[in-house]
C-alpha positions in Angstrom: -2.6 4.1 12.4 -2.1 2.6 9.1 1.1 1.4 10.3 -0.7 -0.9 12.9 -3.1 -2.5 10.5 0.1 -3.2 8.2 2.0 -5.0 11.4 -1.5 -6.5 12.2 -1.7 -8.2 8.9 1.8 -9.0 7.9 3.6 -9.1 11.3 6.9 -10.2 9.7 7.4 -7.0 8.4 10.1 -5.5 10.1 8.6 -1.4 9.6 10.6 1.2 11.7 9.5 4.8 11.1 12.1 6.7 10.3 13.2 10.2 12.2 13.3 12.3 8.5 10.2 11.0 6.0 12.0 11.3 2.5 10.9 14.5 0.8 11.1 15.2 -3.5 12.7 18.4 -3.9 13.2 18.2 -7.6 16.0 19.1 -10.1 16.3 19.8 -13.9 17.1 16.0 -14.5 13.6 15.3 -13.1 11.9 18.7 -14.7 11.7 19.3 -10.7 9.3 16.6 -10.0 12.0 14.9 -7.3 11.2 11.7 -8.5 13.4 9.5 -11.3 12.3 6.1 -12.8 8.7 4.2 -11.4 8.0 2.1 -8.8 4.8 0.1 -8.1 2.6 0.2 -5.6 0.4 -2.8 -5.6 -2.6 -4.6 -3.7 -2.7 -7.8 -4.9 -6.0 -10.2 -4.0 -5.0 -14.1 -4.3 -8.1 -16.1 -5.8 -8.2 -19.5 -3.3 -11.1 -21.1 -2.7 -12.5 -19.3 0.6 -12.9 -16.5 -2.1 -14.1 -17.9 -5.3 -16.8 -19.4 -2.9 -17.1 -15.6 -1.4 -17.4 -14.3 -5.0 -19.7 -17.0 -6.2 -22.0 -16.3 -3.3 -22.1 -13.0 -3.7 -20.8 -12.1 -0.1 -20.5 -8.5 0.8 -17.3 -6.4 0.2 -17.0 -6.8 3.9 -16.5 -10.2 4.1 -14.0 -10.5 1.1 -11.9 -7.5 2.3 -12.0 -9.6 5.8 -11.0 -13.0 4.2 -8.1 -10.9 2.1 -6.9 -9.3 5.1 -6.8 -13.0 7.2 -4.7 -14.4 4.3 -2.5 -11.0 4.7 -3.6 -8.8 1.6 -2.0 -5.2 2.0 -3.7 -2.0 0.2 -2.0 -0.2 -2.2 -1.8 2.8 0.4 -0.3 0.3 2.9 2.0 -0.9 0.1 2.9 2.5 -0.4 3.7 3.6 3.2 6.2 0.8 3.4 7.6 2.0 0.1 7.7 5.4 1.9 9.5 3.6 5.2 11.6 2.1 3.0 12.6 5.4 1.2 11.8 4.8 -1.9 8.8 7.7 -2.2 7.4 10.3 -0.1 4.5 10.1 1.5 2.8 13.0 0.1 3.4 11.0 -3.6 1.9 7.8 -1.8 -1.2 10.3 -1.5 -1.4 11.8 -4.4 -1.7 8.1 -6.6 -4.0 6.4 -3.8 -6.6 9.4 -2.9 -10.1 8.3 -3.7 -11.2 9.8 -7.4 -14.6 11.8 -6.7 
């Protein structure tokens, strides 16, 4: 599903799900973590003038998230599942660093 609101929003995005999602067995290089190295996983909101006046006028989260999304803001989790398509993490690591904190 997440896949769709990623084509939605940034349809030049050439995503193909691959047959095998990569997977992070481990070694002892790694101390069996499976992963070596960082990479970032970013959502990244551009400031333009629609939104300062959004901000400004204290519009709801709704509305900016809207605005963001027209202008072709990913979230981090989407950012991540294209890192995953890409194979460059799993998607069980993609997960773990974007589940909502209680």
């Amino acid at each position: 599903m997440e896949l769709e609101f990623i084509k939605k929003v940034r349809p030049s995005l050439d995503l193909v799900i691959p047959d095998k999602l990569p997977q992070a067995p481990g070694c002892d290089i790694c101390s069996h973590t499976g992963y070596k190295g960082r990479i970032s996983v970013i959502e990244v909101l551009c400031i333009d003038t629609e939104m300062r006046d959004l901000i400004l006028n204290k519009a709801s989260s709704i509305k900016m998230i809207e605005a963001a999304r027209r202008k072709g803001m990913i979230t981090m989790r989407e950012d991540g599942i294209i890192k995953v398509i890409q194979g460059l993490t799993s998607l069980a690591e993609v997960h773990r660093v974007t589940a909502l904190q209680a």
